[in-house]
PDB file of N, CA, C and O in Angstrom, chain B, residues numbered from 101:
ATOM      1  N   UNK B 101       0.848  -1.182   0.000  1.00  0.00           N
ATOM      2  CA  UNK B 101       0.000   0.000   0.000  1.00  0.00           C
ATOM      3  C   UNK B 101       0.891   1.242   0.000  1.00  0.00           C
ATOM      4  O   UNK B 101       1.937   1.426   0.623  1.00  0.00           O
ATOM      5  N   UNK B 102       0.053   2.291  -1.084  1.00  0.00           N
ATOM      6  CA  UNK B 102       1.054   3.643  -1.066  1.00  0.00           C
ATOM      7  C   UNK B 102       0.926   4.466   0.244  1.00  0.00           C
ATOM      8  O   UNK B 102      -0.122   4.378   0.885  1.00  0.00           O
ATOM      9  N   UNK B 103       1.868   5.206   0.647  1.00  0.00           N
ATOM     10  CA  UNK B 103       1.147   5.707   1.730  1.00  0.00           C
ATOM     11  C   UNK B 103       1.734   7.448   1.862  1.00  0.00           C
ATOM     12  O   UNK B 103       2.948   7.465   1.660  1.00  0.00           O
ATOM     13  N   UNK B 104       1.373   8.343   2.042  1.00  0.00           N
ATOM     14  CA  UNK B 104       1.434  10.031   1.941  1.00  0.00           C
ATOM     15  C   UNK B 104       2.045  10.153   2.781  1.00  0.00           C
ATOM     16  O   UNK B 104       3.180   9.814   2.444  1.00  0.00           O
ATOM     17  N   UNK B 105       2.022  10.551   4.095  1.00  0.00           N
ATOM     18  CA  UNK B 105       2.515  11.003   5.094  1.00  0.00           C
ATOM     19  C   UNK B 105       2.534  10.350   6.466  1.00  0.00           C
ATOM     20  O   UNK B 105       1.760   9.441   6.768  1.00  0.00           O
ATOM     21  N   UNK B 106       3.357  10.802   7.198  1.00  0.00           N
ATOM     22  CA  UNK B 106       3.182  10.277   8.746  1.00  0.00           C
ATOM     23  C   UNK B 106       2.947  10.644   9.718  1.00  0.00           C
ATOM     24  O   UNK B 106       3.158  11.857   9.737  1.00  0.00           O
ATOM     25  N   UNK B 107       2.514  10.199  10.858  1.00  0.00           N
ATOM     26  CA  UNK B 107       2.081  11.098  11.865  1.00  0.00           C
ATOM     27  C   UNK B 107       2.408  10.770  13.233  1.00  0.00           C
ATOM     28  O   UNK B 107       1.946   9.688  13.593  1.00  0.00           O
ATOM     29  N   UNK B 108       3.127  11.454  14.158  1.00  0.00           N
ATOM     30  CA  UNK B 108       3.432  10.533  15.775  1.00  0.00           C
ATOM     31  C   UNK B 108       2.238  10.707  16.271  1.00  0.00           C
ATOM     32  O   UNK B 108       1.487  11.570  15.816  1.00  0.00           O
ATOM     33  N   UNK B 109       1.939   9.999  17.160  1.00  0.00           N
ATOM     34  CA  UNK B 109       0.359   9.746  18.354  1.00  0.00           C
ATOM     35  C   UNK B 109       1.176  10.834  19.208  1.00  0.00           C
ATOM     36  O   UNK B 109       2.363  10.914  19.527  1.00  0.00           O
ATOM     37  N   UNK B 110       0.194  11.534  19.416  1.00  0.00           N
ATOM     38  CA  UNK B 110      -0.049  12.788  20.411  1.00  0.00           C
ATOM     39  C   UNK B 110      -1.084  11.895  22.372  1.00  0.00           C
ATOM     40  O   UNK B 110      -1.651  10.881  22.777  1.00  0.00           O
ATOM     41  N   UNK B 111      -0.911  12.437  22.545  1.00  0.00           N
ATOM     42  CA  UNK B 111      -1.456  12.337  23.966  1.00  0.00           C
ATOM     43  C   UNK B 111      -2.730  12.615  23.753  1.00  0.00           C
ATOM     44  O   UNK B 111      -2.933  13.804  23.507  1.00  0.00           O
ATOM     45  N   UNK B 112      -4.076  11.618  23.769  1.00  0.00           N
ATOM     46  CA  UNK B 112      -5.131  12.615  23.624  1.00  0.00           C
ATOM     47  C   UNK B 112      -5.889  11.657  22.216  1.00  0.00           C
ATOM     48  O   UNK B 112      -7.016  11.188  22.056  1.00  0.00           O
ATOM     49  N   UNK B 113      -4.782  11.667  21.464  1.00  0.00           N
ATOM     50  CA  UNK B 113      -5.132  10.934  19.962  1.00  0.00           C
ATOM     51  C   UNK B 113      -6.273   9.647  19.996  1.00  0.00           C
ATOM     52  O   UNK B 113      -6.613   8.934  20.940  1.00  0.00           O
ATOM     53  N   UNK B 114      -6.636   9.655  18.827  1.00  0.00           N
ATOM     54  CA  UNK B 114      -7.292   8.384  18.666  1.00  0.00           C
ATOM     55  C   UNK B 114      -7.357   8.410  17.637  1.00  0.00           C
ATOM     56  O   UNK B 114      -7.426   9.435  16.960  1.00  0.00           O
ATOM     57  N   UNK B 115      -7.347   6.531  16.971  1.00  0.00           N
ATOM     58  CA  UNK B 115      -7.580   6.535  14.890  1.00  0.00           C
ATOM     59  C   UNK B 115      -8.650   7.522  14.229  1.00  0.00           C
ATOM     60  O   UNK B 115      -8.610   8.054  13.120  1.00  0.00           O
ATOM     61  N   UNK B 116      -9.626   7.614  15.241  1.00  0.00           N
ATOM     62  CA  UNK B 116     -10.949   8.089  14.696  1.00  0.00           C
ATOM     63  C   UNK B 116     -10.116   9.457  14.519  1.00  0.00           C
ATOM     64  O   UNK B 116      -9.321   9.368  13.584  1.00  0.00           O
ATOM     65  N   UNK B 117     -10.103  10.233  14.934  1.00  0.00           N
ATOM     66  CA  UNK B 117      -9.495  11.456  15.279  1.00  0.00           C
ATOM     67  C   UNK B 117      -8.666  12.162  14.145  1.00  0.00           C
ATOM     68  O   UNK B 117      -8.862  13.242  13.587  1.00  0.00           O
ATOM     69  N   UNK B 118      -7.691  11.229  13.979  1.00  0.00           N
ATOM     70  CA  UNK B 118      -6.444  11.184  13.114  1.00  0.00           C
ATOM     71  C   UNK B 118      -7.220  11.200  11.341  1.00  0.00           C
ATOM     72  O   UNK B 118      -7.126  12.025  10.433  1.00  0.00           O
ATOM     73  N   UNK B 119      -7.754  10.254  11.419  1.00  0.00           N
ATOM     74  CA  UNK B 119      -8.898   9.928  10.090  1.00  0.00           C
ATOM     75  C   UNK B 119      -9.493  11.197  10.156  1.00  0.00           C
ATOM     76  O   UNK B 119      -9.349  11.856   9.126  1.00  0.00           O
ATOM     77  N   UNK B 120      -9.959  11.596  10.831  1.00  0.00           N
ATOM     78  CA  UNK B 120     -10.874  12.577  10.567  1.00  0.00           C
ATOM     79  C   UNK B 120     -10.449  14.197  10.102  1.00  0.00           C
ATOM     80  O   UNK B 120     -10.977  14.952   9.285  1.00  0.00           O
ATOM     81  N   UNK B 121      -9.429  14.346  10.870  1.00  0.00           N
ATOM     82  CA  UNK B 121      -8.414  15.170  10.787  1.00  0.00           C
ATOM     83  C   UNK B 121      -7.723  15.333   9.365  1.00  0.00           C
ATOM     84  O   UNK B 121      -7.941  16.193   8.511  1.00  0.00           O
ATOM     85  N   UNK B 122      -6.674  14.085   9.344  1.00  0.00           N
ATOM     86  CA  UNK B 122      -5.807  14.144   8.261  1.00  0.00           C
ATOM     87  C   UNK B 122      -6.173  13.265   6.928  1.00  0.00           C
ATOM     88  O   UNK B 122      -5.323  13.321   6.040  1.00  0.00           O
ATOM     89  N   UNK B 123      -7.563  12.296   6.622  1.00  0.00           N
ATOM     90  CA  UNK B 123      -8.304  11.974   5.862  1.00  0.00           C
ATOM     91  C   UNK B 123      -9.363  12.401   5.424  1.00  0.00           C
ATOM     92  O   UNK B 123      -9.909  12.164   4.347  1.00  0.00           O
ATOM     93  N   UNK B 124      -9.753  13.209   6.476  1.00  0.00           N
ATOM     94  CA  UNK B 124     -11.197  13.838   5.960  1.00  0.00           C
ATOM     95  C   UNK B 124     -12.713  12.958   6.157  1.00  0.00           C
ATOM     96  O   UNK B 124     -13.780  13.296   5.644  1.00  0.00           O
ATOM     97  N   UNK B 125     -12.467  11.640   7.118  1.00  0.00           N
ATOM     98  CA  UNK B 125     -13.645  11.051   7.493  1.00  0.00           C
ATOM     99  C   UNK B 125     -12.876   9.899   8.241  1.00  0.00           C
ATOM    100  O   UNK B 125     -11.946   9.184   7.867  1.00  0.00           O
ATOM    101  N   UNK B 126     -13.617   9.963   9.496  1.00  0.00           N
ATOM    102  CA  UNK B 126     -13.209   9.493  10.482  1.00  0.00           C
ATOM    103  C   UNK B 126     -13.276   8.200  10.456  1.00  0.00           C
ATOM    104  O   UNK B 126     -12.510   7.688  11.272  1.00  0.00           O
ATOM    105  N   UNK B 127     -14.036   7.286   9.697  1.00  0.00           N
ATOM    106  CA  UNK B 127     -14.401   6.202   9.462  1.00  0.00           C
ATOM    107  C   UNK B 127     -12.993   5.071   8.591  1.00  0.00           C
ATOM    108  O   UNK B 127     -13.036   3.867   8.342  1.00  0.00           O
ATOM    109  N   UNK B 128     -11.813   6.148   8.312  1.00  0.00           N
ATOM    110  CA  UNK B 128     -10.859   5.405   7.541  1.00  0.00           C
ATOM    111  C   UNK B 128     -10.290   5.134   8.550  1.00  0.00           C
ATOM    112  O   UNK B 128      -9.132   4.762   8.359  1.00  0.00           O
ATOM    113  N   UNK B 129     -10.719   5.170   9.908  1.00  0.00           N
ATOM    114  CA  UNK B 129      -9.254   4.933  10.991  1.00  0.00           C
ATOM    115  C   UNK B 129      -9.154   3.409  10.461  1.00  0.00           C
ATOM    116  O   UNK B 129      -8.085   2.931  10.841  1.00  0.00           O
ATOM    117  N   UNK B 130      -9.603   2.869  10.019  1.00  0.00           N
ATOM    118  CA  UNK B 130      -9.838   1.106   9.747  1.00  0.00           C
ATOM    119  C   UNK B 130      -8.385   1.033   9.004  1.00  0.00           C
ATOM    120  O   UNK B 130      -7.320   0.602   9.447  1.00  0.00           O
ATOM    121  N   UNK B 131      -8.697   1.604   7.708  1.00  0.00           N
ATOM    122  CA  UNK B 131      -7.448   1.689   6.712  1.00  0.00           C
ATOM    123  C   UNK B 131      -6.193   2.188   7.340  1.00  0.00           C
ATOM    124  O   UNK B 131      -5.208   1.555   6.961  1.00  0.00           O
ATOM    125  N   UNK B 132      -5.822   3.612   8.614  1.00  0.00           N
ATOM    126  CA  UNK B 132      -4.615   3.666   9.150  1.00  0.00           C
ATOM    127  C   UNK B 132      -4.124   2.516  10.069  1.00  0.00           C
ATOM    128  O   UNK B 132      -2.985   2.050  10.089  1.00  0.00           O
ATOM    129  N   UNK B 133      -5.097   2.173  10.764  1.00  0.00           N
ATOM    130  CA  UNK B 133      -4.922   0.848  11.926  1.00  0.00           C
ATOM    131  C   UNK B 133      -4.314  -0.686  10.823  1.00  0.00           C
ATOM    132  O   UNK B 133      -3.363  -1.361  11.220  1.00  0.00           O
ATOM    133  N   UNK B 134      -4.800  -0.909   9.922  1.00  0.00           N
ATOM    134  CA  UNK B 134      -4.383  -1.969   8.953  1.00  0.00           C
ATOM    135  C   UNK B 134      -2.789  -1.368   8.680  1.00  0.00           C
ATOM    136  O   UNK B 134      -1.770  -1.868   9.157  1.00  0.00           O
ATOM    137  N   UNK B 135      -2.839  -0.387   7.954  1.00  0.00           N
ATOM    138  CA  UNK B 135      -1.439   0.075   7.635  1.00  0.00           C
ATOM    139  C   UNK B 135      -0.206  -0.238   8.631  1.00  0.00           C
ATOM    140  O   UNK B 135       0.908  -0.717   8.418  1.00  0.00           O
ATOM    141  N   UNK B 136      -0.922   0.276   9.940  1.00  0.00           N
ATOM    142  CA  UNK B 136       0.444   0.239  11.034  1.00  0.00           C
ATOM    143  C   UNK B 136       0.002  -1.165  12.297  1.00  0.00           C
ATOM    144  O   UNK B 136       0.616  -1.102  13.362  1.00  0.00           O
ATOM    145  N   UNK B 137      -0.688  -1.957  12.181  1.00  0.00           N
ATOM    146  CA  UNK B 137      -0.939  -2.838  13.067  1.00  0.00           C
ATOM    147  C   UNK B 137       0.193  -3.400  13.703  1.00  0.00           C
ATOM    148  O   UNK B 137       0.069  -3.452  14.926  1.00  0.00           O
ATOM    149  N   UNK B 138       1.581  -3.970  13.115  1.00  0.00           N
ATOM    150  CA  UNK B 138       2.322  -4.010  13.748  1.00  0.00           C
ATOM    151  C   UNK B 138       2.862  -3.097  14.885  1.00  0.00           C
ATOM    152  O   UNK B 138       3.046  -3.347  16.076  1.00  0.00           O
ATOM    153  N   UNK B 139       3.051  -2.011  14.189  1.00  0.00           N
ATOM    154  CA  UNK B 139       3.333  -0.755  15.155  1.00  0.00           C
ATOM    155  C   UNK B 139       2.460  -0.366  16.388  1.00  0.00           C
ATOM    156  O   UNK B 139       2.807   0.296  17.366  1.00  0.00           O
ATOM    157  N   UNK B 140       1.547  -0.788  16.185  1.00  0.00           N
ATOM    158  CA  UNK B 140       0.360  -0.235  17.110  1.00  0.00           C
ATOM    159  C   UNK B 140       0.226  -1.090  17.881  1.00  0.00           C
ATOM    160  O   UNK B 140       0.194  -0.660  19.035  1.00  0.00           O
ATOM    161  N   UNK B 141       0.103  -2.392  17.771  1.00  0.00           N
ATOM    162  CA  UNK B 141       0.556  -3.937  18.553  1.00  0.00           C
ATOM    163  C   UNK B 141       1.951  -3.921  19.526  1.00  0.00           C
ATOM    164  O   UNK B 141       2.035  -4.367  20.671  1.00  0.00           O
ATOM    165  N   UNK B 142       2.915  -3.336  18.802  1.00  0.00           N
ATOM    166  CA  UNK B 142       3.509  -3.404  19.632  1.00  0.00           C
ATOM    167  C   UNK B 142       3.936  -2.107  20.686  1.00  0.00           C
ATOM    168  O   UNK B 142       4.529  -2.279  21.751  1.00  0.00           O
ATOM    169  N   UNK B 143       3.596  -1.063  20.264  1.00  0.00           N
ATOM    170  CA  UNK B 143       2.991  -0.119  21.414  1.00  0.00           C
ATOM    171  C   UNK B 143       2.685  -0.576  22.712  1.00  0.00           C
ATOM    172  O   UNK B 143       3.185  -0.420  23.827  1.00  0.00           O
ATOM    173  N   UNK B 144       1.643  -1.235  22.211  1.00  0.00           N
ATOM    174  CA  UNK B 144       0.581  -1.887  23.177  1.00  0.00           C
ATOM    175  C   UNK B 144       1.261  -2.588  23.938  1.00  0.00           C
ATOM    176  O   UNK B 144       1.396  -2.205  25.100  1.00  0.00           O
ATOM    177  N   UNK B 145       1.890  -3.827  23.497  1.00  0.00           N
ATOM    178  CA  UNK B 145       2.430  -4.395  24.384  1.00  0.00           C
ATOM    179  C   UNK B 145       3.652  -3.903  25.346  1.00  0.00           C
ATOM    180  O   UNK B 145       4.034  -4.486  26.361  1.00  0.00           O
ATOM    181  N   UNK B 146       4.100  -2.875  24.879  1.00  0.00           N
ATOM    182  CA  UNK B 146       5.653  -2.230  25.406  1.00  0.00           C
ATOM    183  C   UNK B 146       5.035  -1.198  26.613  1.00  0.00           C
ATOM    184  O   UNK B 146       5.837  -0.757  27.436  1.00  0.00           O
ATOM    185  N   UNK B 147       3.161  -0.702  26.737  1.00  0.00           N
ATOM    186  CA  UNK B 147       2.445  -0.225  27.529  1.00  0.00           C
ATOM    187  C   UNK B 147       2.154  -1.036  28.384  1.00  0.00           C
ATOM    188  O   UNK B 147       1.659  -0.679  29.453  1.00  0.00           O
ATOM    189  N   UNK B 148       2.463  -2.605  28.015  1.00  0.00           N
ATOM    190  CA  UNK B 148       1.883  -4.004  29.383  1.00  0.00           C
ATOM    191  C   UNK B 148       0.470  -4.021  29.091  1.00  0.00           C
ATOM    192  O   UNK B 148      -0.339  -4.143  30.011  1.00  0.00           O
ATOM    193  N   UNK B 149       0.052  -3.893  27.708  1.00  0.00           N
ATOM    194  CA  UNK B 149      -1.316  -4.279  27.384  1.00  0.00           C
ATOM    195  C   UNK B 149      -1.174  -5.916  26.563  1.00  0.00           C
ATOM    196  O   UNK B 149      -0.014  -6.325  26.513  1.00  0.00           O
ATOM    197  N   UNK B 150      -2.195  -6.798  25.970  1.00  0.00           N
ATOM    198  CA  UNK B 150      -1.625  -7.656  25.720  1.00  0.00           C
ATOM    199  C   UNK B 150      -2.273  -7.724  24.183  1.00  0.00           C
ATOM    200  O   UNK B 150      -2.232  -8.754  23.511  1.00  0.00           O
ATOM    201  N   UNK B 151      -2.974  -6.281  23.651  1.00  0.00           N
ATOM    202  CA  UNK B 151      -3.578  -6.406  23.120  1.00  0.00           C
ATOM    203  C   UNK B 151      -3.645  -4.446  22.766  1.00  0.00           C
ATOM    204  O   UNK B 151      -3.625  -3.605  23.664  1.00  0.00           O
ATOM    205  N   UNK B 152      -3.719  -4.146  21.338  1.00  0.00           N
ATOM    206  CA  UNK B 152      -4.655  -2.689  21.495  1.00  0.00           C
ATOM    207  C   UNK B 152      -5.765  -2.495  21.034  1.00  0.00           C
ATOM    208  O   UNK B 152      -6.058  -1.455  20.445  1.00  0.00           O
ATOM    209  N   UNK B 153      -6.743  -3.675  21.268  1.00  0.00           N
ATOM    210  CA  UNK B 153      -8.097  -3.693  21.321  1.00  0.00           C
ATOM    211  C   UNK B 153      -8.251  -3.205  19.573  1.00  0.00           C
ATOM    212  O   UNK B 153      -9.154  -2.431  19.256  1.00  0.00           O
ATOM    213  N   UNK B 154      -7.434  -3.660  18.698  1.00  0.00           N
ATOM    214  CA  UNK B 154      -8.076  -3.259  17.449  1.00  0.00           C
ATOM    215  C   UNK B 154      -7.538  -1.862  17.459  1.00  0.00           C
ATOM    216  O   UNK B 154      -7.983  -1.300  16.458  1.00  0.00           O
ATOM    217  N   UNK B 155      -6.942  -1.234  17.998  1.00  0.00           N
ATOM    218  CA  UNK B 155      -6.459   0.344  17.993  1.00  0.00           C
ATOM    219  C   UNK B 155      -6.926   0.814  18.913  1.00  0.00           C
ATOM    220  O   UNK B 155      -6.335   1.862  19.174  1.00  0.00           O
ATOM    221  N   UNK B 156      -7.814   0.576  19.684  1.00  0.00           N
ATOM    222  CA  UNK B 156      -8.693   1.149  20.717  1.00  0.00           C
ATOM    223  C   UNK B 156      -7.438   2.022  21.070  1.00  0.00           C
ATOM    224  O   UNK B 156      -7.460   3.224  20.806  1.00  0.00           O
ATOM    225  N   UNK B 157      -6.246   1.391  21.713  1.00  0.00           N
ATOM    226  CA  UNK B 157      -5.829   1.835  22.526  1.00  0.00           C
ATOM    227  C   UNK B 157      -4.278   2.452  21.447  1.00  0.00           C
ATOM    228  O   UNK B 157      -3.384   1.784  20.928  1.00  0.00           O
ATOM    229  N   UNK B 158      -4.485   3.763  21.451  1.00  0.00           N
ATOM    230  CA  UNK B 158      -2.840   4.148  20.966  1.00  0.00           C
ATOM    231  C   UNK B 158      -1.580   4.535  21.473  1.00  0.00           C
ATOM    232  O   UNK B 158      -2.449   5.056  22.172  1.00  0.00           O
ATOM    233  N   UNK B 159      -0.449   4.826  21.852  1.00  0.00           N
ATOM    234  CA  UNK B 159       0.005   5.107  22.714  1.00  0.00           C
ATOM    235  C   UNK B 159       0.848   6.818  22.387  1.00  0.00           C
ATOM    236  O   UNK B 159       1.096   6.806  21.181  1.00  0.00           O
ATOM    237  N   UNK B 160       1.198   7.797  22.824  1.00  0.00           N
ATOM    238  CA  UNK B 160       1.863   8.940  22.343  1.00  0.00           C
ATOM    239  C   UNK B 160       3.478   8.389  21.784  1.00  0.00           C
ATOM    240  O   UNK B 160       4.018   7.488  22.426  1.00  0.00           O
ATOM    241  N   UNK B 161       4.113   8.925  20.694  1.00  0.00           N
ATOM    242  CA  UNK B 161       5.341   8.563  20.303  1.00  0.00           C
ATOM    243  C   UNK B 161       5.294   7.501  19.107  1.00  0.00           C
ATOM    244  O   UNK B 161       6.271   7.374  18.369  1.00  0.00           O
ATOM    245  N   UNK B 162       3.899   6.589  18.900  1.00  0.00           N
ATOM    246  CA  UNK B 162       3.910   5.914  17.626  1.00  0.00           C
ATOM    247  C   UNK B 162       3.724   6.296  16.858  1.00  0.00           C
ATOM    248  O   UNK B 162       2.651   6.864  16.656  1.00  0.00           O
ATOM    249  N   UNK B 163       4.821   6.189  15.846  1.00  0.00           N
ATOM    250  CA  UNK B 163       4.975   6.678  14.321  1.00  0.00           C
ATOM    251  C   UNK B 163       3.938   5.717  13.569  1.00  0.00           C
ATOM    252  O   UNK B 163       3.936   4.486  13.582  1.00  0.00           O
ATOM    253  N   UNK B 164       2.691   6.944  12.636  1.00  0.00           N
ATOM    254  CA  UNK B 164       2.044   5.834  11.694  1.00  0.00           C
ATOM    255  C   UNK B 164       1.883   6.534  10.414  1.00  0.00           C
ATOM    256  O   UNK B 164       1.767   7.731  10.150  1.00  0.00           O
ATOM    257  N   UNK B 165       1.903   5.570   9.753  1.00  0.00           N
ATOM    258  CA  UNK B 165       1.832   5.879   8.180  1.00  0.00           C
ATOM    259  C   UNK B 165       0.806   6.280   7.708  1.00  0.00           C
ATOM    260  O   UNK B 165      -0.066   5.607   8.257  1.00  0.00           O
ATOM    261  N   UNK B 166       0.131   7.278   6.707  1.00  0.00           N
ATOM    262  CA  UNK B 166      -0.993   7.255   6.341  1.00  0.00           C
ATOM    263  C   UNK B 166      -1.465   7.044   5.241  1.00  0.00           C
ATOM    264  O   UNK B 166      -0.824   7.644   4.379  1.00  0.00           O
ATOM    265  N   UNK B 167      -2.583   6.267   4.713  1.00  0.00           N
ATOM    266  CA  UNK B 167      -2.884   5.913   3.563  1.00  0.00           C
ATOM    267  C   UNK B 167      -3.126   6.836   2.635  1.00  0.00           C
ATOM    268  O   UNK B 167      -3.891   7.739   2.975  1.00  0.00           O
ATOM    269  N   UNK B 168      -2.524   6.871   1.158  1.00  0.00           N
ATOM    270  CA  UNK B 168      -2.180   7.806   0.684  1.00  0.00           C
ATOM    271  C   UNK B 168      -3.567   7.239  -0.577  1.00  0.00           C
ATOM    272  O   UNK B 168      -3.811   7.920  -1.573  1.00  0.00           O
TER     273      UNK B 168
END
C-alpha cells in the first residue's frame, strides 16, 4: 500500500481522530490501523497491554503511516 505522510500519536489521539483530521472522514481509521498494526501492537504491548483492542488503545510517540 502507497502511503502520503506520517504522523506521531499525540497524547489525547485516537484513529478516529487522526482519520478525521488528516483523511477527511473518520471512518478510515480502519485503513490507518491496517497500515500500522504491527506498530500499534507493539505499542501496546511495550504499555503491558496484551492487546490494542483493534487500535482502541494508541500510545503517544507511535509513528504511523498514512494511507495515501
Amino acid at each position: 500500500m502507497i502511503y502520503e505522510a506520517i504522523r506521531t500519536v499525540k497524547q489525547g489521539d485516537t484513529l478516529w481522530d487522526i482519520a478525521r483530521v488528516q483523511l477527511g472522514n473518520g471512518t478510515k481509521w480502519t485503513s490507518i490501523y491496517s497500515l500500522n498494526k504491527a506498530a500499534i501492537e507493539a505499542a501496546a504491548k511495550k504499555y503491558g497491554r496484551s492487546s490494542s483492542s483493534n487500535g482502541w488503545w494508541i500510545y503517544p510517540g507511535t509513528v504511523l503511516k498514512l494511507p495515501g
